[in-house]
Backbone as JSON, one array per atom type, in Angstrom:
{
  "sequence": "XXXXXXXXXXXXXXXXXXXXXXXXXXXXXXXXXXXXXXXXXXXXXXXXXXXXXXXXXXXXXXXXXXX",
  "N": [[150.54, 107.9, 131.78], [148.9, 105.84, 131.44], [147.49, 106.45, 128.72], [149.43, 106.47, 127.23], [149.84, 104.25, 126.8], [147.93, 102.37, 126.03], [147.36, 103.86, 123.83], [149.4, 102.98, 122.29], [148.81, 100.16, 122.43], [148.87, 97.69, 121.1], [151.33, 97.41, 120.63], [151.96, 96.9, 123.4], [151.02, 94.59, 123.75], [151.86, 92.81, 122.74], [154.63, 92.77, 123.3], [154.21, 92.19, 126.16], [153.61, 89.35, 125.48], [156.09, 88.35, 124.7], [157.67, 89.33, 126.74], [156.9, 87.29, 128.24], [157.67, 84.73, 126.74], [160.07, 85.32, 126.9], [160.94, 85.16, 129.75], [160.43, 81.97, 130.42], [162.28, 80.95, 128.76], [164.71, 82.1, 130.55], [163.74, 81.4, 132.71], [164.05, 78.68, 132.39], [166.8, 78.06, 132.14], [167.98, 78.79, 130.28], [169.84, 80.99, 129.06], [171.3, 82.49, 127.58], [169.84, 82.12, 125.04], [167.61, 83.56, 125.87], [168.56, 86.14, 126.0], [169.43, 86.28, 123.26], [166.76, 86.34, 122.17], [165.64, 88.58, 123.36], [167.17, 90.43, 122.34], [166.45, 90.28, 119.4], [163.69, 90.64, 119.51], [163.75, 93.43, 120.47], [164.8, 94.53, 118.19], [162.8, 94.21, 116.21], [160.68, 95.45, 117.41], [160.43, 98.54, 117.19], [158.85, 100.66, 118.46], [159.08, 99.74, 121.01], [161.54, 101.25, 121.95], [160.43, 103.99, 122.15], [157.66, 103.77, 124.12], [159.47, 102.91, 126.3], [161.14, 105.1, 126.77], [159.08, 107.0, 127.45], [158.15, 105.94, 129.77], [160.03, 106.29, 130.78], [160.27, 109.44, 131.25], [157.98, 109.81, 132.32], [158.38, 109.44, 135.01], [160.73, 110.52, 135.44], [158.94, 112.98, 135.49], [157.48, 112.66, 137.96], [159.24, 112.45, 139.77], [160.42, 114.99, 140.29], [158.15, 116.37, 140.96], [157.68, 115.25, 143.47], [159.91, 115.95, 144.46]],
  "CA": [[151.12, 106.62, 131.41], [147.74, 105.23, 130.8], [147.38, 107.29, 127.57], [150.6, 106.07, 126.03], [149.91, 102.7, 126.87], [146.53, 102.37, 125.16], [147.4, 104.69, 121.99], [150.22, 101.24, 121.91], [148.18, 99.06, 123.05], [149.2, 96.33, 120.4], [153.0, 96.75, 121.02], [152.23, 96.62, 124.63], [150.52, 92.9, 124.32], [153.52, 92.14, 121.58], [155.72, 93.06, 124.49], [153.91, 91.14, 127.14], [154.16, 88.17, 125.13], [157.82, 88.63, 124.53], [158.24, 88.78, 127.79], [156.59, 85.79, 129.1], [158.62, 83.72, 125.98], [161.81, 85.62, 127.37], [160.69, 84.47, 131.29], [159.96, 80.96, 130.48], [163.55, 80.35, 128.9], [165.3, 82.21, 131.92], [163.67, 79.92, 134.08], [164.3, 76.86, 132.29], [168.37, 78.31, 132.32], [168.36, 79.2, 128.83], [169.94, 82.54, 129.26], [171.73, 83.44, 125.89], [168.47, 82.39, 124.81], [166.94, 84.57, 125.98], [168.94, 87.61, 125.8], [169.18, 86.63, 121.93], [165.48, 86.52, 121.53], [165.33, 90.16, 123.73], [167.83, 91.38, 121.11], [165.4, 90.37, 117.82], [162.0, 91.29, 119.79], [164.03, 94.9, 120.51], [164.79, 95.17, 116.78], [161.76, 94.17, 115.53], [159.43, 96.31, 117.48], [161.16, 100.43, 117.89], [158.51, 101.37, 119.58], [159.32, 99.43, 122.32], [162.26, 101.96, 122.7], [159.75, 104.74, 122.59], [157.56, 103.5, 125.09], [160.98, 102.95, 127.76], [161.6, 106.45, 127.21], [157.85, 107.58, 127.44], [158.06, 105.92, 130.91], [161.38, 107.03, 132.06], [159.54, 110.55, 131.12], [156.9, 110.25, 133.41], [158.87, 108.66, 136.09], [160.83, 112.03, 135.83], [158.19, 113.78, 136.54], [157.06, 112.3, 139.14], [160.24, 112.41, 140.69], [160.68, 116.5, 139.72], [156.86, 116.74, 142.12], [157.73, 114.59, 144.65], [161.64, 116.09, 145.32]],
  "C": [[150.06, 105.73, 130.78], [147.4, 105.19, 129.71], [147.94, 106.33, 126.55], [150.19, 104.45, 126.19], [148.93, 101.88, 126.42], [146.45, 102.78, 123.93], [148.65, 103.37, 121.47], [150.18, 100.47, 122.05], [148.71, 97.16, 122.52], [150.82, 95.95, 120.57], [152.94, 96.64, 122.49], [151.73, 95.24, 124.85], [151.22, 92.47, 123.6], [154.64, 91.75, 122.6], [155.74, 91.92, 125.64], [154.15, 89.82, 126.63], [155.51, 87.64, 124.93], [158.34, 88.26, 125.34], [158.04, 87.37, 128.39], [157.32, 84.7, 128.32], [159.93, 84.03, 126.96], [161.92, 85.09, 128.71], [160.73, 83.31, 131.37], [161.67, 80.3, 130.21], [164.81, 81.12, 129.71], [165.05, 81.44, 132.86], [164.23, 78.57, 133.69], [166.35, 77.12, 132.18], [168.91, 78.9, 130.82], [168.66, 80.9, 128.56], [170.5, 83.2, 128.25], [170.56, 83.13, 124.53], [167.84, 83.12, 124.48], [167.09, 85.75, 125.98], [169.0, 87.34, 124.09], [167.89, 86.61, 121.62], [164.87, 88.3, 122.28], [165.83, 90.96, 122.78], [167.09, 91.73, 119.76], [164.63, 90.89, 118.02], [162.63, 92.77, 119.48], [164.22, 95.58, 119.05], [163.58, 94.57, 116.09], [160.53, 94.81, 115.89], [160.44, 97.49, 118.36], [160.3, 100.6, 118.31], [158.37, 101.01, 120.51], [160.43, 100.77, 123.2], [161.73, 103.38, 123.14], [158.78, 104.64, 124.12], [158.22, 103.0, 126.58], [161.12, 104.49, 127.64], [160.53, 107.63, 127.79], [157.53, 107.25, 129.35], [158.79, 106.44, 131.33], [161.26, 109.05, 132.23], [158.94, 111.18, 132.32], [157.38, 109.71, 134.29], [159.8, 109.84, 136.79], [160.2, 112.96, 136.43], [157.55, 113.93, 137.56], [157.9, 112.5, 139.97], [160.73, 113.93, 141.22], [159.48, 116.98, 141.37], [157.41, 116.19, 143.23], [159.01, 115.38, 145.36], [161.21, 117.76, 145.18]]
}
């Protein structure tokens, strides 16, 4: 997980920032807000959807060892 998350290092601090915009107007109640600014971030950076599937990957396999 480390790997992937370093070789995307720049969409992963794109992301983080994203989120903390998208956190700030959930708290303040601004909730279609903020699901319309999750909707633009999600189409403006695809490899966000790579990196969700890159985890749900290794989350598999973890789950594959462990069971």
């Amino acid at each position: 997980m480390k790997e992937i998350l370093e070789r995307n290092s720049e969409a992963v601090r794109e992301a983080g920032r994203q989120l903390v915009e998208i956190g700030a107007e959930l708290a303040a109640g601004k909730i279609d807000d903020a699901l319309a600014r999750l909707d633009t971030a999600r189409q403006a950076y695809p490899e966000w959807e790579e990196l969700d599937q890159a985890a749900a990957d290794i989350e598999g396999v973890i789950r594959d060892r462990e069971g």
